[in-house]
C-alpha positions in Angstrom: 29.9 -8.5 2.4 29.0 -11.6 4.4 25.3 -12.1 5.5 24.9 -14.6 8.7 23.1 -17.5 7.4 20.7 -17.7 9.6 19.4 -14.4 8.3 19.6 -15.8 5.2 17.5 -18.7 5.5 15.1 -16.7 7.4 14.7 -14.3 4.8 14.4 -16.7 2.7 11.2 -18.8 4.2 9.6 -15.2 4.1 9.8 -14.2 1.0 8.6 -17.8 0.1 6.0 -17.5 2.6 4.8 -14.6 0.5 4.9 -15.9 -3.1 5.3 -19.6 -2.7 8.4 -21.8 -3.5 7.9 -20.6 -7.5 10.5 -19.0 -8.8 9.7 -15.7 -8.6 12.0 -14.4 -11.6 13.4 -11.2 -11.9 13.3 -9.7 -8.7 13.6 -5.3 -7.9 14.8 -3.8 -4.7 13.9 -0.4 -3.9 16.8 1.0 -2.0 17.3 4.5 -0.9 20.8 3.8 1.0 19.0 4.2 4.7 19.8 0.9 7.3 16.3 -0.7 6.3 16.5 -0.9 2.4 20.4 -1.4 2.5 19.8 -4.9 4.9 17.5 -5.7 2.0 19.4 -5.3 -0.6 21.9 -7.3 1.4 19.5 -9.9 2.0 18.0 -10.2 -1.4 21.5 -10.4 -2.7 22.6 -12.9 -0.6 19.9 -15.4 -1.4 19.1 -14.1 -5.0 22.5 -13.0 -6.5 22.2 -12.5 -10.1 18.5 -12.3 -10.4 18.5 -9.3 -8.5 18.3 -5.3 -9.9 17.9 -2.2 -7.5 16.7 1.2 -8.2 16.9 4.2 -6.0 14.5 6.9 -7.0 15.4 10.6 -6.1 12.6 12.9 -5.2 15.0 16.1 -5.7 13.1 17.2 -2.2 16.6 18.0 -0.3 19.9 18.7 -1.4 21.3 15.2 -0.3 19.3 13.6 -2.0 21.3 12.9 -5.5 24.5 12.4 -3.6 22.0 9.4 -1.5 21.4 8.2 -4.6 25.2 7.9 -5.5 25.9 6.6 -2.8 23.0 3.9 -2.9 24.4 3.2 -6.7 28.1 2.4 -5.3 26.9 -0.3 -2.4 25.3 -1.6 -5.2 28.4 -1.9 -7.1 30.0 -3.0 -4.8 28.6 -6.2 -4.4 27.5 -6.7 -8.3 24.2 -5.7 -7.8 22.8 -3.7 -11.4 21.9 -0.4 -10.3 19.7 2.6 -12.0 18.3 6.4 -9.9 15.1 7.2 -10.9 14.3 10.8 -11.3 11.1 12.3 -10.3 9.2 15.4 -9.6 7.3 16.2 -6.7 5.2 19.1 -6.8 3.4 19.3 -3.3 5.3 21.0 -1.1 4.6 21.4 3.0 2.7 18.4 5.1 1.0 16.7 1.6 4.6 16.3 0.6 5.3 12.7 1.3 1.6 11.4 0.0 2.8 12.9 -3.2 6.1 11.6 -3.3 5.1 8.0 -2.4 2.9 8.3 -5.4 5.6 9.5 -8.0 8.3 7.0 -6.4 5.6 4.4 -7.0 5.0 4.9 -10.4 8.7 5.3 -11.7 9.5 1.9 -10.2 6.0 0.4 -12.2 7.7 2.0 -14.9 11.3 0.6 -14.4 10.2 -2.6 -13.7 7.8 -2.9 -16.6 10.8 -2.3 -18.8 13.5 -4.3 -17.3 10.9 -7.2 -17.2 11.0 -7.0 -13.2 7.7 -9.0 -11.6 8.4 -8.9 -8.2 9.3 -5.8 -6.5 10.8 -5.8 -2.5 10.4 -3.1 0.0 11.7 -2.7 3.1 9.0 -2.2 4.8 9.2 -3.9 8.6 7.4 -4.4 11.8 8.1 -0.6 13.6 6.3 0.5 9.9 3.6 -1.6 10.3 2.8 -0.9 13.7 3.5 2.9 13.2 0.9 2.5 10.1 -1.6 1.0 12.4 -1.7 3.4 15.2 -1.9 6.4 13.2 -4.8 4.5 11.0 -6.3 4.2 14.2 -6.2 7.5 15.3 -7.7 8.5 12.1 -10.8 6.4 12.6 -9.8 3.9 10.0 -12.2 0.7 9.1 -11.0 -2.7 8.9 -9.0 -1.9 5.2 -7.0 0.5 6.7 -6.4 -1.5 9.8 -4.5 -4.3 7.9 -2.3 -1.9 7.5 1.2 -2.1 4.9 -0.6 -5.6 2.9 2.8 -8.3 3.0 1.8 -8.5 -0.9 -0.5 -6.3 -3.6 -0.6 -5.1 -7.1 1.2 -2.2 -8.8 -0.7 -2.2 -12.4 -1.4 -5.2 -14.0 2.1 -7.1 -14.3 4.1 -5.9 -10.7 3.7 -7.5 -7.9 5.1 -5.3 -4.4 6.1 -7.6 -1.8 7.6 -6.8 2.1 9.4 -9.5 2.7 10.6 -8.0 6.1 7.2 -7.2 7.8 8.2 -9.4 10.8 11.7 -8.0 11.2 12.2 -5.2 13.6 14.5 -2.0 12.6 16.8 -2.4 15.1 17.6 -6.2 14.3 17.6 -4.3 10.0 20.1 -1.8 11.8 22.5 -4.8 13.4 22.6 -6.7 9.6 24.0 -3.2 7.4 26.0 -2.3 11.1 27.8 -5.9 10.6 29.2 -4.9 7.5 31.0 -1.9 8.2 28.8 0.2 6.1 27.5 3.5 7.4 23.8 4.1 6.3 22.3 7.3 4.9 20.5 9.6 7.3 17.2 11.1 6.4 16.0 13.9 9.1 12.7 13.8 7.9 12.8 10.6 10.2 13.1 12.8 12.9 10.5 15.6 11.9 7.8 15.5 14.4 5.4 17.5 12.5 4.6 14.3 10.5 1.9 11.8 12.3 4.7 8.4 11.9 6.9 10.8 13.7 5.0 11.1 16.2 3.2 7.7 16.3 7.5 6.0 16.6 8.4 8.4 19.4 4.7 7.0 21.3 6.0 3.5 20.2 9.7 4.3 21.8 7.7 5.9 25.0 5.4 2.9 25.7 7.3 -0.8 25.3 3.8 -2.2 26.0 2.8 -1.2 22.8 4.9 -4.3 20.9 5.6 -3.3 17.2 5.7 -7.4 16.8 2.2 -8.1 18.2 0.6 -5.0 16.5 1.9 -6.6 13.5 0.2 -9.8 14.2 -3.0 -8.2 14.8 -2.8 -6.0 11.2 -2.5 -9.5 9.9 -5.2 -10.8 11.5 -7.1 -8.1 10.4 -5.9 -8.3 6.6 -6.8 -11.9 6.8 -10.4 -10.5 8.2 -10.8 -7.7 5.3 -9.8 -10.6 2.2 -12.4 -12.9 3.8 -15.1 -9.6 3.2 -13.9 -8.8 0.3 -14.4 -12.6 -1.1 -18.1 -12.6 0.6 -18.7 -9.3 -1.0 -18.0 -10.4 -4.3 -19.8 -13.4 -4.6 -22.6 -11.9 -3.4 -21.7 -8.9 -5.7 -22.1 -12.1 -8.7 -25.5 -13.2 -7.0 -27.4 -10.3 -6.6 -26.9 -7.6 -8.8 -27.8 -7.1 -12.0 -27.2 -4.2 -14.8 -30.7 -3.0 -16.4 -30.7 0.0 -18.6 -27.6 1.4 -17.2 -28.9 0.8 -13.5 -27.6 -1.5 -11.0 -30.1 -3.4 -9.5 -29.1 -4.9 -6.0 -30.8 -7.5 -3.6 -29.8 -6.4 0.2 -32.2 -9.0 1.8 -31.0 -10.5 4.8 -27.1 -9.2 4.1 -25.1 -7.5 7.1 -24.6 -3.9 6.5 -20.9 -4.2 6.0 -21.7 -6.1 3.0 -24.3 -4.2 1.8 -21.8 -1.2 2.4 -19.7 -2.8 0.0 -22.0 -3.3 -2.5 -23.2 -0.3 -2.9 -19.9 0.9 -3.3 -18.8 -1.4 -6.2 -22.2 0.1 -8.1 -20.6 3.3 -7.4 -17.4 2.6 -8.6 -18.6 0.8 -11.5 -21.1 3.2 -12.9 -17.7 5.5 -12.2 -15.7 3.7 -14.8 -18.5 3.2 -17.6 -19.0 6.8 -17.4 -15.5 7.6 -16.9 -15.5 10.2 -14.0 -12.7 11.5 -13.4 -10.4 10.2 -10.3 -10.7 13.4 -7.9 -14.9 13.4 -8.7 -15.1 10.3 -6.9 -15.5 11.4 -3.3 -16.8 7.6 -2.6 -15.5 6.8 0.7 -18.3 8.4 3.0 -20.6 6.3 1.6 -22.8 6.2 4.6 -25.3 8.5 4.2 -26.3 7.4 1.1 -26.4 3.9 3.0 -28.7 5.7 5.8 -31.2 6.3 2.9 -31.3 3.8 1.1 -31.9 1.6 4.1 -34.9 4.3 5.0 -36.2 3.7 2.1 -35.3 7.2 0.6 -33.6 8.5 -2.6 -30.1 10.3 -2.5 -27.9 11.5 -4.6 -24.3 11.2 -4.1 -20.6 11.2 -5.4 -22.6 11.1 -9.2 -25.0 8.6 -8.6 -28.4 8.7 -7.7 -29.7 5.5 -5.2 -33.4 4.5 -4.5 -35.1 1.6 -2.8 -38.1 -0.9 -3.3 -38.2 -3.1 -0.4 -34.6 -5.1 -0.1 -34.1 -4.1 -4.5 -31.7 -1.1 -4.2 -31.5 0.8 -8.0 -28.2 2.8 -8.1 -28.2 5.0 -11.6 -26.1 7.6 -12.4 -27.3 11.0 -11.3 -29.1 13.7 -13.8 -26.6 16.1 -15.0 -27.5 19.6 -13.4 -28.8 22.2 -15.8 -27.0 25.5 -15.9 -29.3 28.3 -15.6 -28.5 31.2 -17.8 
């Protein structure tokens, strides 16, 4: 199966766009045999040959879903490409069903690639995603994190990097590459389901050509490039101005933009969190605000297990008293 070479080459300067001209080793491609991760699989195999493994993970959520995964396994074969389905449960059923099987699909390819040695891991992810992702993140009232969008590069645990090479690539021009070669792509319906919101956010995309998945992509970027640069302030100041006292955090807000105060407060949080290891679904830390509001009045709240007060600009966040049960 013959890739142009121009799609080659271009595929290429992205993925080195994203991790540099290292070598970036063993590289995984998670393929489910639809036109996005079959172009690339194609790609990646075509500029990475031998270096290259794929894995197709099978949520068991419709009946096609192991004959998919056959069928993923023999386009595999068929251009040399090692091949392995990973099995996993999903328990969620109805609209929560795809949050839950992202998160299982996620952690059985941490888990393949930590034991096939696999550092880098490739997605198909593209430019009708992103700008899919961004529209329904703005419909949801999302901050500036949320507004950068699918991230062209982060962490799955400690030793996997996730990359999406194909970010600037739009699905009809993925479509064109696996349409080339003769081979006729899986068909997922749930692509078609308009009960879920990146349904409906494609069909306002298809409606409304203004809307440019290309541009909205460029903006997420921007906006990534935005939410790194406040991450990188937060922390410093993060190193400059609080201190751990008896169990406390002790943090100096003078003269720092809300946003960044915002943040800080929410590192205490997560912090005190992990040293007194509550549990993951305890954490309700996101609506952090009103215990901002308080703080900045000068008052002392409670909230998601901590307990915040203020002296001046010297913001004390402790963990909260445990609650006595009356009898």
């Amino acid at each position: 199966m013959t890739i142009a070479p121009a799609h080659v080459e271009r595929f290429r300067e992205d993925v080195q766009r994203l991790l540099g001209r290292t070598d970036p080793g063993r590289i995984g491609v998670a393929v489910s045999g639809g036109p996005d991760s079959l172009a690339l699989l194609l790609l990646a195999w075509a500029t990475f040959d031998g270096r290259v493994s794929a894995a197709t993970v099978d949520h068991g959520l419709r009946p096609e879903s192991r004959e998919e995964a056959l069928f993923a396994g023999r386009i595999c074969a068929s251009i040399g490409c090692p091949h392995v389905v990973l099995k996993v449960a999903v328990a969620e059923r109805g609209m929560g069903v795809q949050g839950e099987a992202r998160r299982a699909r996620y952690a059985a390819l941490r888990a393949w690639a930590e034991n096939t040695g696999i550092s880098v891991l490739f997605t198909a992810h593209h430019a009708d995603d992103q700008a899919e992702t961004l529209l329904m993140r703005l419909q949801r009232g999302a901050g500036l994190a949320g507004l950068s969008g699918i991230r062209p590069v982060r962490f799955e645990g400690p030793s996997l990097k996730i990359a999406r090479p194909l970010l600037e690539w739009r699905r009809e021009e993925l479509g064109k590459i696996v349409a080339s070669t003769s081979i006729l792509p899986v068909d997922d319906p749930s692509n078609r389901d308009a009960r879920y919101d990146r349904v409906a956010m494609r069909r306002l995309l298809a409606d409304n050509p203004v809307l440019d998945p290309v541009r909205l992509t460029k903006s997420a970027a921007i906006l990534g490039q935005a939410e790194d640069a406040l991450v990188w302030t937060a922390e410093h100041f993060w190193a400059d101005r609080a201190r751990l006292d008896d169990g406390a955090w002790r943090v100096d807000v003078t003269d720092l933009p809300r946003e960044i105060r915002r943040r800080l407060l929410l590192h205490a949080i997560a912090d005190l969190h992990a040293r007194h290891a509550v549990p993951p679904g305890a954490r309700p830390i996101a609506s952090v605000d009103g215990l901002l509001a308080s703080l900045e009045s000068g008052k002392t709240a409670t909230f998601a297990g901590v307990k915040g007060s203020a002296s001046g600009h010297l913001w004390r966040i402790a963990p909260a008293p445990r609650r006595r049960i009356r009898g």
